[in-house]
N, C-alpha and C positions, 0 to 999 in steps of 0.2 A: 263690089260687094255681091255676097250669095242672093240670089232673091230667097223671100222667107215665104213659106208655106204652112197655113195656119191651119189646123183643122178644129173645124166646129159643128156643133150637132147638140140634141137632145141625149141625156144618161140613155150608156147602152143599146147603141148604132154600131160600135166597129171603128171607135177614131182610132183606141190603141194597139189594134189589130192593124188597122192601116198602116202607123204612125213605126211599126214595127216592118213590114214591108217597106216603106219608102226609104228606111234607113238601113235593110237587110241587117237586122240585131234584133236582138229579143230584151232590149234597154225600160221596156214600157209591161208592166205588169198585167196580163189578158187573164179576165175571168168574167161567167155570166152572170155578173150582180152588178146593178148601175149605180155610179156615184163611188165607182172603185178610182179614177182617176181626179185628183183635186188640185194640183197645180198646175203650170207650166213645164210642161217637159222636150225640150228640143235634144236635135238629134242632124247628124249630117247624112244627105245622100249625093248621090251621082249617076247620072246617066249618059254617055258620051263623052264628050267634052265641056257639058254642065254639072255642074254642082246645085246644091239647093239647101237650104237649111228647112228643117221641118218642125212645125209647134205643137207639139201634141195638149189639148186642154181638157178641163175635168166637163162633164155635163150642162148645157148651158138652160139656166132657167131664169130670163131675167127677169120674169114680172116677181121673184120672191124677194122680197126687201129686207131678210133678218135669217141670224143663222149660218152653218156651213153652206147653203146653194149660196145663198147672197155674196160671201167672201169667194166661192168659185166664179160667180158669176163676173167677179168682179176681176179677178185673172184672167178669166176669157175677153172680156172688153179691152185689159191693157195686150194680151196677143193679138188682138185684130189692130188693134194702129198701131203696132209695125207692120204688121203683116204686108206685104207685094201682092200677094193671093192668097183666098180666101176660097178653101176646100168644103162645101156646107154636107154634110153628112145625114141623108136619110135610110131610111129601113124597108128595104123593096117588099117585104112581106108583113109587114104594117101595114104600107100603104102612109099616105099624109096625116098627120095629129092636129092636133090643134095647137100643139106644141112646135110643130114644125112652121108653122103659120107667121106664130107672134116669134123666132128668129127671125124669119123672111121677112118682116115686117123691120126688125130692129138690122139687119144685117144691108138693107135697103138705105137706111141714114148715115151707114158709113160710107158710101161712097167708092166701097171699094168694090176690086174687080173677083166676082164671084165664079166656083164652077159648082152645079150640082152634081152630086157623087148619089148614086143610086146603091147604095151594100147589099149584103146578102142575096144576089140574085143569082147565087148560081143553081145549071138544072132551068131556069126559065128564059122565055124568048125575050132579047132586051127590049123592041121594038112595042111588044106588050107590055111586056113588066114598068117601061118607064112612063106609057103612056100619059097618066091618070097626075102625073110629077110635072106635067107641063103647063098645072093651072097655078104653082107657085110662079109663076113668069121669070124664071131665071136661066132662061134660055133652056138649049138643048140639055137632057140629064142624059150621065153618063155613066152606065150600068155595069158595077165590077164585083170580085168578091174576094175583099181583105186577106177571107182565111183560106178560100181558097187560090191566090195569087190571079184569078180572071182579069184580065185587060187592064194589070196595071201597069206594064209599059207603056200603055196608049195615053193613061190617065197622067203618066207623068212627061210626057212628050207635047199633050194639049195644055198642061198647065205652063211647063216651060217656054212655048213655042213663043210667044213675043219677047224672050230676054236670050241676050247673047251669050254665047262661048264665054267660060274666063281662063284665064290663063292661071291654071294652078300651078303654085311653087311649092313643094312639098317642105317644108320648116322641119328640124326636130324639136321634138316637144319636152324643152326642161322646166318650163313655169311649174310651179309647185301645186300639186293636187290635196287639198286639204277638205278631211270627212269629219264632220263634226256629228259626233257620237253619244248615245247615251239613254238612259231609262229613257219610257215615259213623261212626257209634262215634266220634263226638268230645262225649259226653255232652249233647245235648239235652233228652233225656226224663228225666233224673236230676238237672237244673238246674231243669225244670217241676217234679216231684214237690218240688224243696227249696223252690221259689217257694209252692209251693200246702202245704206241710207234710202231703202227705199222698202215697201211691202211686197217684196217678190216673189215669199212662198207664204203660205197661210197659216196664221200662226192664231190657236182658236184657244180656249182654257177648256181642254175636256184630252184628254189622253188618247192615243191611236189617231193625231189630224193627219199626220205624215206617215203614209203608205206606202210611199215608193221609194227611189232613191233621187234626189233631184240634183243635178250635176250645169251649173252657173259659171259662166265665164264673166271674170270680170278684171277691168284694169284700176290699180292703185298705183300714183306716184311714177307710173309711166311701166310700171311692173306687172306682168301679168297671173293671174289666180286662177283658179276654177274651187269653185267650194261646194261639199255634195252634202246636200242635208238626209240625213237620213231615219226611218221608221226608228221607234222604240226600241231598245231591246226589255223584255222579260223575261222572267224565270220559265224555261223550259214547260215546268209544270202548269202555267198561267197563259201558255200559246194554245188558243182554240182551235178558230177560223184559219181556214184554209190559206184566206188572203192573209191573216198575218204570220203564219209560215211563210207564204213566200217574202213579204216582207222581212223575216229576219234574214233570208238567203241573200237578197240582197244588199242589206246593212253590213252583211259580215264581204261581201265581194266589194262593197266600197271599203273596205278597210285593206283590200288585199289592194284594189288599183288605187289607193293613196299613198301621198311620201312621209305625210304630218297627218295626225290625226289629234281634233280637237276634241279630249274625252270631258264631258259637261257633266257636273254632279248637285245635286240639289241643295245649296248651304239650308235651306229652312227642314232639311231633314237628316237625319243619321245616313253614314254612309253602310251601304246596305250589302249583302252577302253577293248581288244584281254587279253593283257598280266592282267589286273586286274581280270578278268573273267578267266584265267586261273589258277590264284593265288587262287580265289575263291575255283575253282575247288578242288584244293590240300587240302585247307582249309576243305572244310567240308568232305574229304576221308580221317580227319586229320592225314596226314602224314608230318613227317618232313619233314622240307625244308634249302639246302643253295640257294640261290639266286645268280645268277651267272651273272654280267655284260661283254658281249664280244666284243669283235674289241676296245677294251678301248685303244690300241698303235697309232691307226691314230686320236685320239679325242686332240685339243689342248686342254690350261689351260678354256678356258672359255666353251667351250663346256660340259669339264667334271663335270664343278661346274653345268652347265645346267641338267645335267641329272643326279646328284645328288640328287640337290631339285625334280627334278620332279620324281623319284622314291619316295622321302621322303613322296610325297604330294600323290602320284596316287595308293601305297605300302605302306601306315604306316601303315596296320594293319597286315602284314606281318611281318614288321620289329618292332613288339612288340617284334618278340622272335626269330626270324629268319637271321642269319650273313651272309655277303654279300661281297662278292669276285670280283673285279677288273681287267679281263684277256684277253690276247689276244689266242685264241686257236687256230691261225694260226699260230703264232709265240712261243707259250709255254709261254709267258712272263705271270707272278701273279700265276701261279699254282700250288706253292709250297703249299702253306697252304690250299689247298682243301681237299687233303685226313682227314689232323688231323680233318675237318671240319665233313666232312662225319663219321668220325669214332665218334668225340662226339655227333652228334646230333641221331646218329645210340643206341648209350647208354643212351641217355637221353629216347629216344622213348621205348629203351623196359626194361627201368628199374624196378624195384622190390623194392614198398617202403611195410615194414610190417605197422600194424595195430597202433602198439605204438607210431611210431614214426610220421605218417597221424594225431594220434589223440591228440598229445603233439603240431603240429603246426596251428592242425582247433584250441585248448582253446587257443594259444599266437594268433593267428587272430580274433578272438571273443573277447578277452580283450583290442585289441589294437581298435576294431575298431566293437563293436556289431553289428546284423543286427536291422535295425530300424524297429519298432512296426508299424503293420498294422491295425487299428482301437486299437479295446481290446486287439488284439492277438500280444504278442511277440514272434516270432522262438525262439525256444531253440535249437542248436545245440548240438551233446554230445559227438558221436566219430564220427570217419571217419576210412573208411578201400579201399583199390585198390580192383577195379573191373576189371582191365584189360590192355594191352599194346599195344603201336602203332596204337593210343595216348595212353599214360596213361590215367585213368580214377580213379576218386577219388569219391567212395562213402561217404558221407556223413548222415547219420544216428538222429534224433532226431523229434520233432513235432511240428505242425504247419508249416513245412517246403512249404505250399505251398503259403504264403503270405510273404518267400523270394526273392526278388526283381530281375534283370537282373543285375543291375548294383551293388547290394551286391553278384554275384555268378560270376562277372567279378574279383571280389578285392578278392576272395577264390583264380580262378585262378592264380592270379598274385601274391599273397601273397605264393602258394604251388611252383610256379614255381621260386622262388625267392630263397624259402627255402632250395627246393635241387637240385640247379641248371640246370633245366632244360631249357637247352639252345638248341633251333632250332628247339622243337618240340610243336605242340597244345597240350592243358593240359585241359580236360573236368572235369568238375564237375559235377554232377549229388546227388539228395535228394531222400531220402526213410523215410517218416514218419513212428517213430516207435509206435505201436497201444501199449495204454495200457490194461495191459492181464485183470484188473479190471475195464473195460469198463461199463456206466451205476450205478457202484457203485460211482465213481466221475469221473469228469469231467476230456478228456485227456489234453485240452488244458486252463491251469485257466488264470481269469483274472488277472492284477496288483495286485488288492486289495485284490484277494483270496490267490496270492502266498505272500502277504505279510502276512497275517493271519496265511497264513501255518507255515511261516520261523519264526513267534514269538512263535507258539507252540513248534514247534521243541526247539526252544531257550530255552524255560520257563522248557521245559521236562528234556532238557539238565541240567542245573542248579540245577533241583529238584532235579534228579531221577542219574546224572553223566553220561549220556547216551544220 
């Protein structure tokens, strides 16, 4: 096992500045207003021939008993037991708090094995600067600087030095990535914690709790997941703050590194001009989707028929291919059928169709339904082969193909997606005119009247000649 590397501190020290260094990514969102980070956010690093897992937490303030600190506070408590080591995070140009004290004080009853990390000291003498850090009695501090990268290969050589080498085996990684998406307070983080049976991101009744993008490994049924909860999305017009610009950059970049993506819509309210534009979103990153209705347990019978139709109405180009789930994530109730959900639209997205079998269903859709003749020119279709997954993407191959229509390259898709079940995910079609090599000697693309000439020669030759 990785040893894990917990970092903890008072709001606004430098953990996710660190926490950003130790894993060389920029996974952890740095800005200077404290109480920007609020759950659990892990991250992999390596140094040598160790590995290390790293826990980046929100601000630790335990004496507050009510509130957002109290729910952070309380994530920081569940990453210190696991935690191997325990990174304590002060501020060299502060100096000790009194806030720093009462940690020392509670990080003292756990037992576990501490380092003090001295931040922002670059530009001064460490021998100085840590001096005044050794009346916390937790041994020697160790004086680095986050943003400016100072001595932290040292910091993570001393952290590592009592744990072994491991012997890394490099895996490909097909477990399924799944971002669970959507307005504001339309239960997100309260759908993960039901998913995961446990409180593992903070899930508060006030809009904006989820800030960052938080990315969760976990195993089901012997199967493994990663599920990324992510920030808000709002209307353009309605984005202030700085932090939740970057928050939606990185909402829309879990949507690009996901395979399924769970879009969450609020049944206690109409679905909103928000939630179609976030559909969108998914859409052209095409990525599967199940579409998830929640708080469905307080909606009576006519309400729910209300937000039926007006999903059908504001969502039907979603729900050409996309299934659509019923649930309350407060209470667990409809949740059973999510996962099989997740796992077949997770196989529809990265399935593997060969050549023959692409090219045996573009001739039975060309016969059942040809593409229609643009002036002189009719498309000839001839095979079709996969170009790619999550989406699939279906090449299509023959000439003329650029006087195939939108609404002939809609009835491809629907016709491929019909054929080999591809349920819950966008299905791209894409044409590659194929050049004939005898270009100049005749024409690539003949008219009606010249390919009938041809087909009676052929005919006439056939008959004559048995060929």
């Amino acid at each position: 096992m990785k040893p894990i590397l917990v970092l903890i501190g008072r709001p606004n020290v430098g953990k996710s500045t660190l926490f950003n260094r130790l894993t060389c990514s920029r996974d952890a969102i740095v800005a200077n207003i404290p109480g920007l980070t609020r759950d659990r956010h892990y991250g992999h690093g390596k140094l040598g021939g160790k590995s290390y897992l790293v826990v980046d937490t929100g601000g630790f303030e335990p004496i507050i008993k009510d509130g957002m600190p109290h729910k952070m506070a309380i994530q920081t408590l569940q990453a210190i037991d696991e935690a191997d080591m325990v990174l304590f995070i002060v501020d060299a140009r502060q100096g000790i708090t009194s806030q720093d004290r009462i940690i020392t004080k509670q990080l003292r009853k756990t037992g576990k094995e501490i380092i003090l990390i001295v931040n922002k000291s670059e530009g001064m003498v460490p021998a100085v600067i840590t001096a005044e850090f050794y009346e916390l009695g937790l041994g020697v501090p160790c004086a680095i600087s986050a943003a400016h990268g100072d001595n932290i290969s040292e910091l993570i050589e001393l952290s590592l030095a009592n744990f072994p080498e491991q012997q890394v085996v490099l895996e490909e990684d097909k477990h399924p990535k799944i971002a669970v998406i959507g307005r504001p307070n339309v239960g997100k983080s309260t759908l993960i914690n039901t998913l995961l049976g446990e409180e593992r991101v903070i899930s508060f009744n006030q809009p904006g709790t989820t800030r960052d993008s938080i990315s969760i490994n976990f195993q089901r049924n012997t199967k493994q997941y990663t599920l990324i909860d992510t920030a808000g999305l709002r209307r353009r017009g309605k984005v202030f703050e700085t932090i939740e610009k970057f928050s939606v950059i990185k909402t829309l970049q879990s949507i690009e590194n996901s395979n399924v993506v769970i879009l969450v819509v609020d049944g206690s309210r109409e679905i909103s001009e928000q939630d179609s534009h976030i559909a969108g979103f998914i859409l052209d990153a095409g990525r599967a989707v199940v579409l998830v209705v929640n708080k469905w347990d307080g909606l009576d019978a006519y309400q729910r028929e209300t937000i039926k139709r007006d999903i059908s109405r504001k969502l039907s180009f979603l729900l050409n291919f996309a299934g659509i789930h019923y649930i309350s994530a407060l209470r667990g109730t409809g949740m059973k059928g999510l996962f099989p959900s997740i796992d077949s639209v997770y196989s529809a997205a990265m399935i593997k169709l060969s050549t023959p079998k692409l090219t045996r269903a573009l001739l039975t859709a060309v016969e059942k339904q040809p593409p229609p003749r643009s002036g002189m020119y009719r498309p000839k279709l001839r095979y079709a082969h996969q170009g790619g997954s999550n989406p699939p993407l279906i090449i299509v191959h023959g000439s003329a193909l650029k006087y195939i229509s939108k609404t002939y390259q809609r009835y491809l898709e629907n016709f491929f997606r019909l054929a080999f079940k591809l349920e819950g995910t966008p299905l791209r079609v894409e044409f590659k005119t194929t050049h004939n090599p005898y270009a100049g000697k005749k024409p690539d693309v003949l008219s009606d009247a010249e390919e009938t000439r041809l087909h009676r020669k052929r005919r006439n030759n056939k008959k004559k000649y048995g060929h």
